[in-house]
N, C-alpha and C positions, 0 to 999 in steps of 0.2 A: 434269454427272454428278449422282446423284440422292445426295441428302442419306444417312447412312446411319443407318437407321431405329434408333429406341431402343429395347432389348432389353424383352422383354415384363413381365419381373420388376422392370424400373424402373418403367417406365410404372405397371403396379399399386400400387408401393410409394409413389409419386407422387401417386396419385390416394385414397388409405388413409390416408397416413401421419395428415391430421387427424380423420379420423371415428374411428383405433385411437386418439387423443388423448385426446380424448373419452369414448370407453370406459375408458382408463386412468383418467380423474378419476371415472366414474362406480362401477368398482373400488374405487377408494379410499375413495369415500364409505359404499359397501357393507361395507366392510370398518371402516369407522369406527364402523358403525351395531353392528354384528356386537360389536365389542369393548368401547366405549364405555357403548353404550346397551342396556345389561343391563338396566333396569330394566323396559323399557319391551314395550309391549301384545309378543306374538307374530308379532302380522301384520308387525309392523315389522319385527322378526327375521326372518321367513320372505321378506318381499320382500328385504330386504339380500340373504340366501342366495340369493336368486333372481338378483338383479344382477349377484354373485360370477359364478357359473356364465356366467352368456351373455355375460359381457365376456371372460373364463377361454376361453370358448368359440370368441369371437371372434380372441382373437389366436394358439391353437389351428389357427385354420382359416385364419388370415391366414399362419402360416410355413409350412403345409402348400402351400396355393398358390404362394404364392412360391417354394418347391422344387421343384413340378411345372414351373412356368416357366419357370425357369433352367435346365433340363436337363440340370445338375449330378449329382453323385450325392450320397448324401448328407451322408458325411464330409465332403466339399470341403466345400459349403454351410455344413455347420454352422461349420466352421474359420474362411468367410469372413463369416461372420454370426454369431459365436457373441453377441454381446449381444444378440440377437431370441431365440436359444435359451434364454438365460437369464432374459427375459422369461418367454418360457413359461413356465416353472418358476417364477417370481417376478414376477407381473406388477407390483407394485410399486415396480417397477426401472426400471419403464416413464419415470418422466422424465427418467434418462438419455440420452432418444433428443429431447431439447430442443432441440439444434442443427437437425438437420433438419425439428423438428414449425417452429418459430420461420422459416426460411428458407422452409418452405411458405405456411406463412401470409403472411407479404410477396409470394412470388410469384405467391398468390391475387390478394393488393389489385394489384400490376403494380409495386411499386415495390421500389425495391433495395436489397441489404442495403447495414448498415450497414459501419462500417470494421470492422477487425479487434479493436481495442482495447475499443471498446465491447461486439460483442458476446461476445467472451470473459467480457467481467465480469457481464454481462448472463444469460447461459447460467452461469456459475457463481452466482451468485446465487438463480437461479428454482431451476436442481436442488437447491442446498443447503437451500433452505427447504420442495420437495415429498418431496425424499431425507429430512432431519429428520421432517419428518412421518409419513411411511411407516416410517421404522425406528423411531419411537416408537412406534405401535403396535404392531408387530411388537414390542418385545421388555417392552412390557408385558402384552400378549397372552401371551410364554412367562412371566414374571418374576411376575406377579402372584398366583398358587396356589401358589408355593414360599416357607415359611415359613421358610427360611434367606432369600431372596433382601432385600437392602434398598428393592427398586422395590416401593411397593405404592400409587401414583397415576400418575395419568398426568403428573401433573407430574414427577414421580421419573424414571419415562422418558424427557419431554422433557430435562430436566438431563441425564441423561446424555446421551442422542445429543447436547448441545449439545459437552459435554466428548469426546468423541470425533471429531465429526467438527472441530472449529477443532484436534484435538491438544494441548488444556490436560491431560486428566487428572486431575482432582485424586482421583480415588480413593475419594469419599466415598461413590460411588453407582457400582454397577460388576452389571451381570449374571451370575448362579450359575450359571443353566443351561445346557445346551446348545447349546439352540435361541438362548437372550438373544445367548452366544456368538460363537456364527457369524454372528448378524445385528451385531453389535459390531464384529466382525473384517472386516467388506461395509464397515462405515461407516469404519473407519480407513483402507482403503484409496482409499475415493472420496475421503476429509475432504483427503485426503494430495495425492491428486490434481487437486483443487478449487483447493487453497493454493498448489500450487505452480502452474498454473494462471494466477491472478488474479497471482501476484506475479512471475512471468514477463511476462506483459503488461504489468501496472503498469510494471516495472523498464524492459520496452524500450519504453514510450509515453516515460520522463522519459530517456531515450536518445536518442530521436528530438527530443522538445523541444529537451534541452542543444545537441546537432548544430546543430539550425536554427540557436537564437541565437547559436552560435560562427560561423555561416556568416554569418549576416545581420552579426552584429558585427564580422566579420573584413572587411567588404568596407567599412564604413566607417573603419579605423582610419586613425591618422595615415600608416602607414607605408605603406599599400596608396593611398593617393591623393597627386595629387601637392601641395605645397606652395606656396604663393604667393612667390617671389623677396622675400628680403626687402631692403630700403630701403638705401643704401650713404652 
């Protein structure tokens, strides 16, 4: 019987998923330049703006296609992909999708993923430090022309997103606006998800440990082997 053929919207997604990667980091940088580097010549600014757009553009044209593909309509779709949706709208968002950029790239070199434990912690790690980065500028970008607001560095920003996404809080540094807001309230729930996440794994790697060494241990104890006859 002949193998049955992989759906066309996979295939695409498959052979995309590290070149949209790529553009997501190239976004970022644009957007970095765009927020950051106020000071500097226009052209700088104007190519950032220009990057914005064609990566924006790209992943734009990337769920479109994939839509035409799948055959779907496009409620379904989006229901069953809404993290690409929200890309769209957020490209920023874009390291989110680390698990599959991460298993692409191994399945480029031929070689196979890792266990389960590592890469959980693995993918929770790389998102939490491109997520921080991403929601620090995002909410110094809103934070920083509102003279109520207490963000007015970029360091300020970082602080925070650090305090929201680990769930410390401490309050000292907190977003006014709107927009600061809702990018605040995106990072509580990844932060939330991250921790529980890593200490889910954590907890059942030192599960699987204990198990072994009670198994390995249990099979040499005195009472599971037999004893030597003693002397009379």
């Amino acid at each position: 019987m002949r193998a049955e053929e992989e759906p066309r919207d996979r295939v695409w997604e498959r052979r995309t998923e590290l070149p949209l990667f790529y553009a997501s980091l190239v976004f970022t940088a644009g957007y970095a330049v765009r927020v950051l580097a106020t000071e500097t010549e226009h052209i700088w600014q104007d190519l950032a703006a220009v990057a914005i757009l064609v990566t924006w553009g790209c992943f734009l044209a990337d769920f479109l296609i994939r839509l035409v593909l799948s055959g779907e309509k496009p409620r379904r779709f989006v229901r069953r992909h809404w993290l690409d949706a929200v890309v769209v709208v957020l490209p920023t968002l874009r390291p989110l999708r680390l698990v599959k950029v991460h298993d692409a790239i191994r399945a480029k070199g031929r070689r196979p993923r890792r266990s389960l434990y590592p890469r959980v912690i693995t993918y929770a790690g790389l998102t939490s430090l491109l997520l921080g980065f991403s929601g620090s500028l995002g909410i110094y970008d809103s934070e920083r022309t509102d003279p109520a607001s207490p963000i007015h560095t970029f360091g300020d920003s970082a602080w925070c997103v650090i305090q929201t996404l680990t769930t410390v809080g401490y309050g000292d540094v907190a977003p006014v606006t709107p927009t600061g807001r809702v990018i605040a309230v995106g990072l509580m729930v990844c932060g939330l998800a991250l921790l529980g996440a890593v200490t889910g794994a954590f907890s059942s790697w030192l599960i699987q440990v204990f198990r072994e060494e009670d198994e390995e241990g249990g099979e040499g104890t005195p009472g599971n082997r037999s004893s030597p006859e003693s002397p009379r």
